[in-house]
C-alpha positions, 0 to 999 in steps of 0.5 A: 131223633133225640135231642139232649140239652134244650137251651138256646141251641138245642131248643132252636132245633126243635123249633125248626124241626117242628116247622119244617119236618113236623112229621119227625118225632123229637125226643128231647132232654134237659137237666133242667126240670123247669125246660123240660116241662117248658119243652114238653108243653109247647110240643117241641118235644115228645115224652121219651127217651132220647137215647132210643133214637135213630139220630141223636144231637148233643146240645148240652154244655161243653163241660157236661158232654164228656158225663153224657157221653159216657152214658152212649156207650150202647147208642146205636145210632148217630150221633152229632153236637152242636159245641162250640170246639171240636178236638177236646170234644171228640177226644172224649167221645174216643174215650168213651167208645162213641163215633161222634160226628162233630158239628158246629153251629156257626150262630147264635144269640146274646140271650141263653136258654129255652126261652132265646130259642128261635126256629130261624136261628140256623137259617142261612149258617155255616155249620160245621162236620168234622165228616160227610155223614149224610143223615148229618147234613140233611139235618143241617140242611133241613134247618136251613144252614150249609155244612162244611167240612173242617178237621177238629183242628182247622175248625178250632183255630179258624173258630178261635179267630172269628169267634171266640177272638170277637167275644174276647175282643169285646169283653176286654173292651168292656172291662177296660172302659168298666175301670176308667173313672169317666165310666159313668159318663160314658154311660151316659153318652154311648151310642151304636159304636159302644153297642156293637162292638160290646154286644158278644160280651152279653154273652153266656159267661159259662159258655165262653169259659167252657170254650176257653178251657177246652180250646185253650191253644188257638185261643191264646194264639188268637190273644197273641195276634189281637195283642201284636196288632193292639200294641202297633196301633197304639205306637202309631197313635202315639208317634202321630204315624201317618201309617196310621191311615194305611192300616184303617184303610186295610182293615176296611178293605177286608171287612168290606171283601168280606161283606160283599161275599155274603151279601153275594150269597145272601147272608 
């Protein structure tokens, strides 16, 4: 199989595929020089080019997929991605005359780039199929996630919630406490709660401006909610609303639902 674009995600595959299919021969490609080398010298990869293989992943960054899609259009394989959003994405593999099975990746890490990569990053994952293509969901499953299978719009807007929400969530928490003047000490003082709410701010800059110019409606809708529930929490504060507690209360019942459904399914 090939594999083009060896960051964090791309790099992972590799890593698992080497330990769980190590008969597999994996073609990898990265405009990188310096990850290419770094791929080739630590036998994730093999000399050759990705684009002879009989499944091919794109792992490249959302702004450079539709470049590299066009250079498919005699691929005769399969072909999957592993990017964040999947109905700009698919668009341009229709454009290019390519039959691309979406895939996404439910995981990942603060850290970008080769050197984050781990072998275990998709253990216990979703990972999202736009189709059942079998030789898909072998590859997903041979990596230790579970394919799902969402349509290019659910997948959107359910992602723009539980995702790219939480890392717009946390990046306006940043800012705002940035611009206080008391944000030295705070500095000084922030514990585990600073940490884990602020954590997905850590991550790729790039990554998430590629996902909100390529999934920019249920984006902006997922704002319009944070936005509406922000502003009702603020009013309860300020009036001294005793309502207050019942909304506490509510969100923790739907965190802990949720919590104990995974820890159900061991994840």
């Amino acid at each position: 199989m090939g594999i083009i674009g060896l960051g964090l995600m791309g790099g992972s595959l590799a890593l698992a595929l080497r330990q769980r299919l190590p008969g597999l021969t994996v073609l990898g490609e990265d405009t990188d020089t310096a990850t290419q080398r770094a791929a080739l010298e630590g036998g994730l990869i093999v000399e050759g080019d990705p684009r002879q293989a009989d499944l091919l992943v794109l792992a490249c960054p959302i702004s450079s997929m539709r470049g590299v899609m066009a250079t498919l259009a005699s691929f005769e394989g399969v072909v999957t991605d592993v990017a964040s959003t999947k109905v700009q994405v698919l668009a341009w593999a229709e454009e290019a005359g390519l039959d691309l099975v979406g895939g996404h990746p439910l995981c990942g890490r603060e850290q970008f780039g080769l050197s984050a990569a781990q072998a275990d990053l998709y253990d216990g994952a979703a990972w999202v199929l736009s189709r059942d293509e079998p030789v898909v969901a072998d590859l997903v499953r041979s990596v230790g996630a579970q394919p799902i299978i969402l349509t290019a719009e659910r997948h959107d807007r359910v992602v723009a919630g539980i995702s790219h929400g939480a890392f717009l969530l946390a990046t306006a928490y940043v800012l705002a406490l940035a611009e206080s003047p008391d944000w030295e000490d705070m500095r000084r003082v922030a514990g585990p709660g600073f940490r884990d709410v602020s954590r997905l701010a850590a991550g790729d800059p790039r990554l998430y401006a590629d996902i909100a110019a390529s999934n920019q409606g249920p984006v902006a809708e997922t704002l319009r909610a944070l936005e509406q529930n922000l502003a009702a929490l603020r009013h309860r504060v300020e009036a001294g609303d005793e309502g207050l507690l019942n909304g506490f209360a509510e969100a923790k019942r739907v965190r802990d639902s949720w919590a104990a459904e995974h820890a159900e399914r061991g994840l």
